[in-house]
N, C-alpha and C positions, 0 to 999 in steps of 0.2 A: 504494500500500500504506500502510495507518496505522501514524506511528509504530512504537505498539505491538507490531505484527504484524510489523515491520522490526526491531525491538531481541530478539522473540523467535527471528527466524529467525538472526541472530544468533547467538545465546546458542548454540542447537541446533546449530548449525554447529559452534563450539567444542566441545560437549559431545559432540557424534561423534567426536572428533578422541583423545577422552581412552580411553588403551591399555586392554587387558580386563589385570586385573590392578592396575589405578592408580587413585587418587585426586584431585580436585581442588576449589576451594572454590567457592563464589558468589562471592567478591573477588577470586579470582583471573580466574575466566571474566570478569566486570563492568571488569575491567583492561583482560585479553586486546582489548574489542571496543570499546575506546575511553571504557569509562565508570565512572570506579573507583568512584565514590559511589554505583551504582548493586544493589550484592549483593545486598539485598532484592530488586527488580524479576527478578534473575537466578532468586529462591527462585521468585515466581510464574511464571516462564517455566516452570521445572519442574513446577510444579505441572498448567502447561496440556500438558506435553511426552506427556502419555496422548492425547489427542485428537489430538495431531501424525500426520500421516499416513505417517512414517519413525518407525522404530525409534530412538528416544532412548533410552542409557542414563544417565537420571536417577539412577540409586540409585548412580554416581560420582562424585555430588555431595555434598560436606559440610559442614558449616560451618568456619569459620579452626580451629578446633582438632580438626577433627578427629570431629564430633559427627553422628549421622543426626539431625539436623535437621530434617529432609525429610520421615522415616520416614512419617507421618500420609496422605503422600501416595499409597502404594502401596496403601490399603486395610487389608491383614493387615498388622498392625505388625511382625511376623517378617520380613515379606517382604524390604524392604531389605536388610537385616543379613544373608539369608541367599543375596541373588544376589551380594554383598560378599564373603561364605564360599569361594560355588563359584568365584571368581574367586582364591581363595588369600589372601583378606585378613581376617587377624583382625578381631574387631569382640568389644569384652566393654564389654558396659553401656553401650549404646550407643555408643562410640566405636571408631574405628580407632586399633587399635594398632599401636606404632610407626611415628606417622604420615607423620613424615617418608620412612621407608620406603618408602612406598605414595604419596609423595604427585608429582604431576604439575603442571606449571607450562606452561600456555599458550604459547605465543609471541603476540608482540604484536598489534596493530587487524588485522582481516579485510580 
């Protein structure tokens, strides 16, 4: 398996793992699998998580503050924000409110 395809399945690992209802960062998943430099690499794993052949939910992804970041990647720019909604999580102007809240922390390397 390349790399690549090993750091994404990764990632998507992690990112299954994260509750309906929570949130979590690219730094934090990038931590979680052993690569904390890595958050960017974590944003494209998302980006590629539509073509993944399991259900990834991406739109639990945000950035360190809190931010849909991501958002560009669902298509409909609403879309994010509003599978975020139906999971019971504020989101106003792009962010998640009361992030701390909402927010979810990995446990450590896979």
């Amino acid at each position: 398996m390349p790399p690549e395809e090993n750091f994404f399945t990764k990632v998507f690992q992690v990112c299954k793992q994260i509750p309906r209802g929570k949130v979590t960062s690219y730094g934090a998943i990038a931590k979680a699998i052993g690569s904390p430099q890595s958050a960017r690499m974590v944003g494209w794993a998302m980006n590629k998580s539509f073509s993944f052949k399991e259900s990834i939910p991406a739109h639990r992804v945000v950035n360190r503050i809190g931010m849909l970041s991501g958002k560009k990647a669902f298509g409909d720019p609403k879309l994010m924000q509003q599978l975020l909604e139906q999971e019971g999580i504020p989101v106003k102007d792009d962010q998640v409110q009361d992030f701390q809240k909402y927010y979810w922390e990995p446990d450590g390397i896979l």
